[in-house]
LUMKE-815509 format. One record per residue (C-alpha): residue number from 0; residue in three letters; x, y, z. Coordinates in steps of 0.05 Angstrom, whole numbers. Layout:
// residues N
{seq: NUM&type: ALA&x: X&y: Y&z: Z}
...
This chain:
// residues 280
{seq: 0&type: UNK&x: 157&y: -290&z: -205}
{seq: 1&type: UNK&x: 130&y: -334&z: -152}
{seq: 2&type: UNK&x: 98&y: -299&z: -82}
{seq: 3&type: UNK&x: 94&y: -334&z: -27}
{seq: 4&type: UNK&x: 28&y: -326&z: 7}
{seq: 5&type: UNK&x: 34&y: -326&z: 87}
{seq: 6&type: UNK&x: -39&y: -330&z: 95}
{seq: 7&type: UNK&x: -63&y: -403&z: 126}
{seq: 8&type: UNK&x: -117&y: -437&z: 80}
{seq: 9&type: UNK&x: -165&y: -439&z: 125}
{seq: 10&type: UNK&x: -172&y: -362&z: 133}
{seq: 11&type: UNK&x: -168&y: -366&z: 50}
{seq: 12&type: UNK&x: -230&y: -417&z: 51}
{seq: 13&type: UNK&x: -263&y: -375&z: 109}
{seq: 14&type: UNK&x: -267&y: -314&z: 60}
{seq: 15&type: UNK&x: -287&y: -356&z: -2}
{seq: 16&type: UNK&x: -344&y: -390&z: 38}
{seq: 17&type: UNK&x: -374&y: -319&z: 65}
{seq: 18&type: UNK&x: -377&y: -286&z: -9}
{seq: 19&type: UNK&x: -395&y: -354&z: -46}
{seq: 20&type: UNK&x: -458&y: -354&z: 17}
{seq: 21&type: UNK&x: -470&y: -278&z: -11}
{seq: 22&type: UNK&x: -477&y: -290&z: -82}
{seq: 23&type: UNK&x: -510&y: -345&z: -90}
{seq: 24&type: UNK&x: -561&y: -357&z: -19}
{seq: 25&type: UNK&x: -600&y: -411&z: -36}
{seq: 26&type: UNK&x: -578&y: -435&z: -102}
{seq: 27&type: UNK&x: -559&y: -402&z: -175}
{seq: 28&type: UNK&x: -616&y: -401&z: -211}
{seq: 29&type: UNK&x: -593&y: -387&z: -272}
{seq: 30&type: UNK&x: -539&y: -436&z: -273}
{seq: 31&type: UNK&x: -591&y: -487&z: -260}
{seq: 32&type: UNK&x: -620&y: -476&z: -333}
{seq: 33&type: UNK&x: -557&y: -517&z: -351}
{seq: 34&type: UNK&x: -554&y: -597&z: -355}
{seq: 35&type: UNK&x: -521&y: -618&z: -296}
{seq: 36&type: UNK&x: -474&y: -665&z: -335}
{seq: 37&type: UNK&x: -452&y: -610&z: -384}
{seq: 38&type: UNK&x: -371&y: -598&z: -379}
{seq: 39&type: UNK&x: -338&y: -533&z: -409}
{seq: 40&type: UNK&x: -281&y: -500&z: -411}
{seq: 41&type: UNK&x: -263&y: -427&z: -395}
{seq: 42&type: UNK&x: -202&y: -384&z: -404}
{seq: 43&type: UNK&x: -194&y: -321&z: -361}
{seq: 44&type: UNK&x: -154&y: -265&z: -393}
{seq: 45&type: UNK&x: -144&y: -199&z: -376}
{seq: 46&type: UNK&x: -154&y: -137&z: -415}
{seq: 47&type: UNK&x: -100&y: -88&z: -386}
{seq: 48&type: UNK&x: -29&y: -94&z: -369}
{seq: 49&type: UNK&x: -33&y: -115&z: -294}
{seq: 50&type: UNK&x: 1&y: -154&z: -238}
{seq: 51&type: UNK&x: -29&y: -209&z: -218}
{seq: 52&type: UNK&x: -49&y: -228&z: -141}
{seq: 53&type: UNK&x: -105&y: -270&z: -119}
{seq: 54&type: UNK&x: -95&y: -341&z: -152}
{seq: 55&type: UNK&x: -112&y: -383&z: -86}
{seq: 56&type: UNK&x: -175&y: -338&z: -66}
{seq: 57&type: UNK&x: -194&y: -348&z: -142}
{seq: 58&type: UNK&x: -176&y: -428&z: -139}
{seq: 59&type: UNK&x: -208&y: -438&z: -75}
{seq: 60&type: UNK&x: -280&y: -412&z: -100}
{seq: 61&type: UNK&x: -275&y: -465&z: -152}
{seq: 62&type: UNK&x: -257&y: -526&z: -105}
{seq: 63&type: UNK&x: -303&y: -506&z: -63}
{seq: 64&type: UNK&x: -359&y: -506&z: -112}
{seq: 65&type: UNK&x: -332&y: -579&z: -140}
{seq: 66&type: UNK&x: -266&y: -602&z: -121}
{seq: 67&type: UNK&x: -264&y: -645&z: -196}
{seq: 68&type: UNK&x: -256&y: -560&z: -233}
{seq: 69&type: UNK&x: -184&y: -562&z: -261}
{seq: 70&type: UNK&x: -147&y: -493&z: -264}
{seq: 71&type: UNK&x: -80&y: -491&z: -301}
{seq: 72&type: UNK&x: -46&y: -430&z: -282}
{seq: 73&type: UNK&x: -12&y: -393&z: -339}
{seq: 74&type: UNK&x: 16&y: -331&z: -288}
{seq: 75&type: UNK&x: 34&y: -328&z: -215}
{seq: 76&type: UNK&x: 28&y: -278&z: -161}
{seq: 77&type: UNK&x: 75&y: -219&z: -171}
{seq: 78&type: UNK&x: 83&y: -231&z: -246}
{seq: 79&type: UNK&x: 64&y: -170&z: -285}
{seq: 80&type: UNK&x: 29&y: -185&z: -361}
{seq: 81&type: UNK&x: 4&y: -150&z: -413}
{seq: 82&type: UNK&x: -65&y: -142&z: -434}
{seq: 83&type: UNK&x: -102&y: -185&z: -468}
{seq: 84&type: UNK&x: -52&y: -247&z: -437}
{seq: 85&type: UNK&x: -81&y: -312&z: -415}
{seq: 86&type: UNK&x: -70&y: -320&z: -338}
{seq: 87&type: UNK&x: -106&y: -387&z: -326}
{seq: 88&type: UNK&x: -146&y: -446&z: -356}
{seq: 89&type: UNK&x: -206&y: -484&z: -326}
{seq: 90&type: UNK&x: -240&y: -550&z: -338}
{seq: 91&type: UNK&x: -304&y: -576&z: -298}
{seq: 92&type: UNK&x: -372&y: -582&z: -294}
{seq: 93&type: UNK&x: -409&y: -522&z: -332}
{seq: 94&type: UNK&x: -463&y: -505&z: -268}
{seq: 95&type: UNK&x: -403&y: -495&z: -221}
{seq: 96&type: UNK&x: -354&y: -458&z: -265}
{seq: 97&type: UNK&x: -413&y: -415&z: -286}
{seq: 98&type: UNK&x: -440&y: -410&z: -205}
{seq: 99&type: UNK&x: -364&y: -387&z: -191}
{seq: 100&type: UNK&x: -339&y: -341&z: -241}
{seq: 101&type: UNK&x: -355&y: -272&z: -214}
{seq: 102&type: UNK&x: -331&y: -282&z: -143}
{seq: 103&type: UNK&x: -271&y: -314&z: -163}
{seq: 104&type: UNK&x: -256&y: -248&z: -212}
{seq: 105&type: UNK&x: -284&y: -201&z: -159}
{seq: 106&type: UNK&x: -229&y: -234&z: -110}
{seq: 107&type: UNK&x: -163&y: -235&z: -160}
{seq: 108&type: UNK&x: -188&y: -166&z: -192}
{seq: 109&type: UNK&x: -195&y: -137&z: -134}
{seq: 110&type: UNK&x: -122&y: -162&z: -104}
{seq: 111&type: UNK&x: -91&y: -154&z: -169}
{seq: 112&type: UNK&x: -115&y: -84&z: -172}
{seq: 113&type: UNK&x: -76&y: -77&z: -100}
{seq: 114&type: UNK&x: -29&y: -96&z: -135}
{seq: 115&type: UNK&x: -21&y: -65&z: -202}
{seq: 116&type: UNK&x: -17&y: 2&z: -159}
{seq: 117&type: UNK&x: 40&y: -20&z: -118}
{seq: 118&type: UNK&x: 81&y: -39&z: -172}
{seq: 119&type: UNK&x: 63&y: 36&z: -204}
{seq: 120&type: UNK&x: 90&y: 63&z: -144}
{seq: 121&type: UNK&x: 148&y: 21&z: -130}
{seq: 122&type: UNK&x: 169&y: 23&z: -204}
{seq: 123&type: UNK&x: 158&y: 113&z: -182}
{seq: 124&type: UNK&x: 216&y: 104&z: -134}
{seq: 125&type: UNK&x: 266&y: 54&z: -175}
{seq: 126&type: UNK&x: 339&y: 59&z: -157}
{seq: 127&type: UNK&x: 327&y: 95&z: -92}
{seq: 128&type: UNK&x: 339&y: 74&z: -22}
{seq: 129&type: UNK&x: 265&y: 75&z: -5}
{seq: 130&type: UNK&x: 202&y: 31&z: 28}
{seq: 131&type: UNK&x: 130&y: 52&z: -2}
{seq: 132&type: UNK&x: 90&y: 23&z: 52}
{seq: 133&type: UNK&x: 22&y: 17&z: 53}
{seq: 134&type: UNK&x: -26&y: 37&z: 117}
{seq: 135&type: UNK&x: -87&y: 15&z: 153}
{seq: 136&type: UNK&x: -131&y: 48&z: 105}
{seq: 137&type: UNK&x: -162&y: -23&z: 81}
{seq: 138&type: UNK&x: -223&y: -52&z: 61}
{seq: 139&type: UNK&x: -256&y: -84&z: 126}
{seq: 140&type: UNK&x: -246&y: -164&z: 134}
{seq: 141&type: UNK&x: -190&y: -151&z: 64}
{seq: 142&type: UNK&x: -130&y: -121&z: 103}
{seq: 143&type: UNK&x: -91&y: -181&z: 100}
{seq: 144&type: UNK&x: -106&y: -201&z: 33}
{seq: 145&type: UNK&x: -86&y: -128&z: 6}
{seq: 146&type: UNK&x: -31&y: -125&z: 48}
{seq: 147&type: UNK&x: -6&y: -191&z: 14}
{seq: 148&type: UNK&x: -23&y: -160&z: -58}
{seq: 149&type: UNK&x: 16&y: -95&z: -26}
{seq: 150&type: UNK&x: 78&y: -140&z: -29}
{seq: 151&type: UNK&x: 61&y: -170&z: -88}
{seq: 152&type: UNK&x: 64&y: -97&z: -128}
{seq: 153&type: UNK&x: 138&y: -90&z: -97}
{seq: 154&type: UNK&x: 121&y: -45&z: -46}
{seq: 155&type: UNK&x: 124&y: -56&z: 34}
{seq: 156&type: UNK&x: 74&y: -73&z: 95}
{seq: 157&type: UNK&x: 64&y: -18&z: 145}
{seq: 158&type: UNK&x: 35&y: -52&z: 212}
{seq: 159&type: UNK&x: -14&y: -99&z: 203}
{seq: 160&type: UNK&x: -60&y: -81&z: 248}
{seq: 161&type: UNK&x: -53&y: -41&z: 323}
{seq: 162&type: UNK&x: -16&y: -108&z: 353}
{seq: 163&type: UNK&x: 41&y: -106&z: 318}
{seq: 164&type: UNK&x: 68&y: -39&z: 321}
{seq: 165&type: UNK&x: 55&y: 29&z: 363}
{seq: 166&type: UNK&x: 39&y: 88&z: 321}
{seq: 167&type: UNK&x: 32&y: 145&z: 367}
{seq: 168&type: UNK&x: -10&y: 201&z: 329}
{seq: 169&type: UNK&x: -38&y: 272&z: 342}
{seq: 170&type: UNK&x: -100&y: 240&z: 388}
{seq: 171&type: UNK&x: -53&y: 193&z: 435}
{seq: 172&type: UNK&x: -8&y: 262&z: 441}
{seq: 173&type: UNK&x: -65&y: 298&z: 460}
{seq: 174&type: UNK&x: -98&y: 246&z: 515}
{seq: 175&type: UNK&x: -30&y: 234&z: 541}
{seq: 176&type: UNK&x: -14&y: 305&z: 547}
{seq: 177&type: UNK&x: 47&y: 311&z: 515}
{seq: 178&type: UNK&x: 101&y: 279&z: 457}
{seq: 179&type: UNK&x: 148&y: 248&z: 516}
{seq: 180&type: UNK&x: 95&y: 226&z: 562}
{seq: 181&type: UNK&x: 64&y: 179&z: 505}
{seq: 182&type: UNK&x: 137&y: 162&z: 484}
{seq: 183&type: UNK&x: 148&y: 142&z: 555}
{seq: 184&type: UNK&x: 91&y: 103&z: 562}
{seq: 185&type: UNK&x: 101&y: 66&z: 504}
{seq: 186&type: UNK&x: 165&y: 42&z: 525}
{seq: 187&type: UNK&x: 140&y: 21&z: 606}
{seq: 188&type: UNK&x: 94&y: -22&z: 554}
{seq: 189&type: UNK&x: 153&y: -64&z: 536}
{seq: 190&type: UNK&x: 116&y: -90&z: 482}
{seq: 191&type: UNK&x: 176&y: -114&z: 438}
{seq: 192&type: UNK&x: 148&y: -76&z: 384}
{seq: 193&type: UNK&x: 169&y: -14&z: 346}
{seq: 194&type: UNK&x: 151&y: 62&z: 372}
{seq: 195&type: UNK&x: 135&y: 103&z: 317}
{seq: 196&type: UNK&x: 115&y: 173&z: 329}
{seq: 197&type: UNK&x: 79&y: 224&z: 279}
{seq: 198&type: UNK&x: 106&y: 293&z: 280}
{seq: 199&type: UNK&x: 77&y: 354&z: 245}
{seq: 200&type: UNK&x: 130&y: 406&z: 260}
{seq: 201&type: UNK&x: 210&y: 422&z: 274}
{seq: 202&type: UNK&x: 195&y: 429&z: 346}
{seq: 203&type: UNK&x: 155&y: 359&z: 345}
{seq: 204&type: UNK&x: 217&y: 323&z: 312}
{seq: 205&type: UNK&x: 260&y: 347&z: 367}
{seq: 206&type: UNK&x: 222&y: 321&z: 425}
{seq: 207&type: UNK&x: 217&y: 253&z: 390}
{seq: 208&type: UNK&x: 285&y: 251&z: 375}
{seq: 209&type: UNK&x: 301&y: 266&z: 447}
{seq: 210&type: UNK&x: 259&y: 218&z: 466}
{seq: 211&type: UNK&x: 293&y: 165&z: 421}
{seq: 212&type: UNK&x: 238&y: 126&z: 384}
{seq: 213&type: UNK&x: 242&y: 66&z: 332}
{seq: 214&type: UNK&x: 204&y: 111&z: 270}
{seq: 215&type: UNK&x: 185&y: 183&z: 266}
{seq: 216&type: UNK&x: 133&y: 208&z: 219}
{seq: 217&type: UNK&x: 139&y: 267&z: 183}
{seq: 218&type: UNK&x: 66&y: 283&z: 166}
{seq: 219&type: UNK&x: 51&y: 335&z: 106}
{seq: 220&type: UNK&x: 126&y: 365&z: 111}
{seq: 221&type: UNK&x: 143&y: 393&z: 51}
{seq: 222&type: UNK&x: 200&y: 371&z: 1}
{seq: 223&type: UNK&x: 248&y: 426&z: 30}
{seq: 224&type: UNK&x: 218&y: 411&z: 107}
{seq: 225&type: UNK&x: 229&y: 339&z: 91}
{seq: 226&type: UNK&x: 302&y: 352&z: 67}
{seq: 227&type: UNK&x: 322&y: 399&z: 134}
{seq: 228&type: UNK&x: 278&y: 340&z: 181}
{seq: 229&type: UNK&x: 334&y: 288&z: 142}
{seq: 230&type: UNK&x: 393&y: 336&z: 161}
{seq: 231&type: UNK&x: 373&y: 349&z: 232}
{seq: 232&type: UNK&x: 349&y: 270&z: 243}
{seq: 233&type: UNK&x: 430&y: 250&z: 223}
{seq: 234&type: UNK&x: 402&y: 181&z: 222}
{seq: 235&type: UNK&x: 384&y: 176&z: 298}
{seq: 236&type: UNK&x: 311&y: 151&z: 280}
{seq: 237&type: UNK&x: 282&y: 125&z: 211}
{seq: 238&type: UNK&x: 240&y: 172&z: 184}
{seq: 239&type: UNK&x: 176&y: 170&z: 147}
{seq: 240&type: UNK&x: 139&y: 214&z: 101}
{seq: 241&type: UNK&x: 65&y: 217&z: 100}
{seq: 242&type: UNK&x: 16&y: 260&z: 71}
{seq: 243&type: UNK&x: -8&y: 273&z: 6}
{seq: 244&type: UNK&x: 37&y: 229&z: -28}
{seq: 245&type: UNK&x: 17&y: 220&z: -99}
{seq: 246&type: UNK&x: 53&y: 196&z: -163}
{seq: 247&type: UNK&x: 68&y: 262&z: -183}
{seq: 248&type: UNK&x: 106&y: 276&z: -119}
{seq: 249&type: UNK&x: 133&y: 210&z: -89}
{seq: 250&type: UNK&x: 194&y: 219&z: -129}
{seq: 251&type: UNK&x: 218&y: 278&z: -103}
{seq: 252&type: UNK&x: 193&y: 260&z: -38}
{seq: 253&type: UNK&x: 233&y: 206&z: -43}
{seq: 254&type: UNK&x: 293&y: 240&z: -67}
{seq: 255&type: UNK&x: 298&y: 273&z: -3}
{seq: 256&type: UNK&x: 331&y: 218&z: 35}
{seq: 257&type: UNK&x: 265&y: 200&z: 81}
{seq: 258&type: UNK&x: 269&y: 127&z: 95}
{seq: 259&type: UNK&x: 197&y: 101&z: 77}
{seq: 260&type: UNK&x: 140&y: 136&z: 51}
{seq: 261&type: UNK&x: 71&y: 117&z: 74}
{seq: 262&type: UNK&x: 15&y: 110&z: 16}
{seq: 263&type: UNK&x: -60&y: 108&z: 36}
{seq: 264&type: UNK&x: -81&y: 102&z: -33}
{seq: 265&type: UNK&x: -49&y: 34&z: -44}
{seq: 266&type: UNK&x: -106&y: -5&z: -7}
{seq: 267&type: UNK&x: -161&y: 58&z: -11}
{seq: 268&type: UNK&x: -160&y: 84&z: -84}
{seq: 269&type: UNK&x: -169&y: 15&z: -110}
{seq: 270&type: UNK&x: -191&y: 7&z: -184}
{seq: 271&type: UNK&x: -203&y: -71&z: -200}
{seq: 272&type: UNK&x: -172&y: -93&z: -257}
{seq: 273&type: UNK&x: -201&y: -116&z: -322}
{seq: 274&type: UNK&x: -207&y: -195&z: -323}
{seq: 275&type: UNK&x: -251&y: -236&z: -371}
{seq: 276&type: UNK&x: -265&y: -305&z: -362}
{seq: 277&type: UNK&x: -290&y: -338&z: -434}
{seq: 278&type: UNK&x: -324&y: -397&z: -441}
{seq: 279&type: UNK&x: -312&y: -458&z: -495}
């Protein structure tokens, strides 16, 4: 399965350049024990079942390091493999592919971690009429980039960021003084943008129904709250759940008939995966 990546090369090379600059400062010392006319050949595998996100962060770090490194890509973003399965091949001069072989894993481990969990998720909620979306809840200068490997794991993008979208939560209620004055501001904003409100009670829904926004979040309902919030929202408003959504519990969260459900731990929890890249 191929990806499309939406992200422009530039902001690709932008990120490549910054954590190439922090690993290696002034030069790689220890690659520079090697003759500089040695050539080698690597193979990355990895060592669990994962899917795969990351190739042009990973490609990038070698072009940028010597545009003559071949890669020959045995996988593509989205595509979920076993362990122990070959994902790429590499050819090029032995001081760069050795100068460039732990940033390039840290970026498609990393991303392919994002997006190993998605696809554990959205694999949670197969054959119902759900979104898992993730959240803000990203590493700083990543969001983007996990938000791409978010999509990659089958699940959905949540804003990207506070330009896109209006999220009015328990704070903006407070400073504006009430549910319908936020609501109302938000639309005087005329933003073009969805108005999604977070709601923590029965009374809450009704004022945001009767205020007639885009979204409204359910936060920490439970499954039978969730289930009354569906029959009293009669599809005037999508709703979300949020809250201490876990594996064990998205199901029947799901199951409810919410609309999306909002995961933090997509992007947060992250656990890199295993990746090896073996040299010949």
């Amino acid at each position: 399965m191929t990806i499309e990546n939406p992200l422009p090369d530039a902001f690709i090379d932008s990120q490549v350049k910054l954590a190439l600059l922090e690993d290696i400062g002034q030069a790689d010392l220890t690659a520079n024990l090697i003759p500089i006319d040695a050539v080698s050949n690597a193979t990355l595998i990895t060592r669990e079942d994962a899917t795969i996100c990351g190739m042009q962060w990973f490609e990038r770090v070698f072009k940028q390091l010597d545009a003559s490194i071949s890669l020959s890509w045995k996988a593509q973003d989205g595509d979920r493999v076993k362990a122990n399965t070959v994902i790429c091949e590499l050819h090029g001069p032995a001081r760069a592919l050795l100068t460039g072989e732990r940033t390039a894993m840290n970026f498609l481990q990393t991303l392919s971690g994002t997006a190993t969990l998605s696809s554990i998720y959205s694999d949670a909620v197969a054959g119902l009429p759900v979104k898992i979306l993730d959240t803000r809840k990203t590493l700083p200068g990543w969001r983007v980039a996990q938000k791409f490997a978010v999509k990659c794991g089958g699940c959905f993008n949540h804003r990207v960021g506070l330009y896109d979208g209006i999220l009015i939560k328990e704070n903006h209620i407070m400073a504006a003084g009430s549910i319908s004055n936020a609501i109302n501001q938000a639309k005087a904003l005329s933003a073009g943008v969805p108005i999604e409100v977070e709601v923590e009670n029965f009374s809450e829904l009704e004022q945001a129904l009767a205020s007639g926004v885009d979204i409204i979040m359910l936060d920490n309902f439970s499954i039978d709250d969730l289930k009354q919030a569906v029959a009293i929202n009669q599809g005037r408003a999508e709703l979300e759940a949020s809250g201490n959504i876990t594996l064990n519990n998205i199901r029947r969260v799901a199951e409810t008939g919410v609309d999306r459900i909002s995961v933090g731990a997509l992007t947060k929890d992250i656990k890199a995966v295993d990746l090896s890249l073996r040299f010949s």
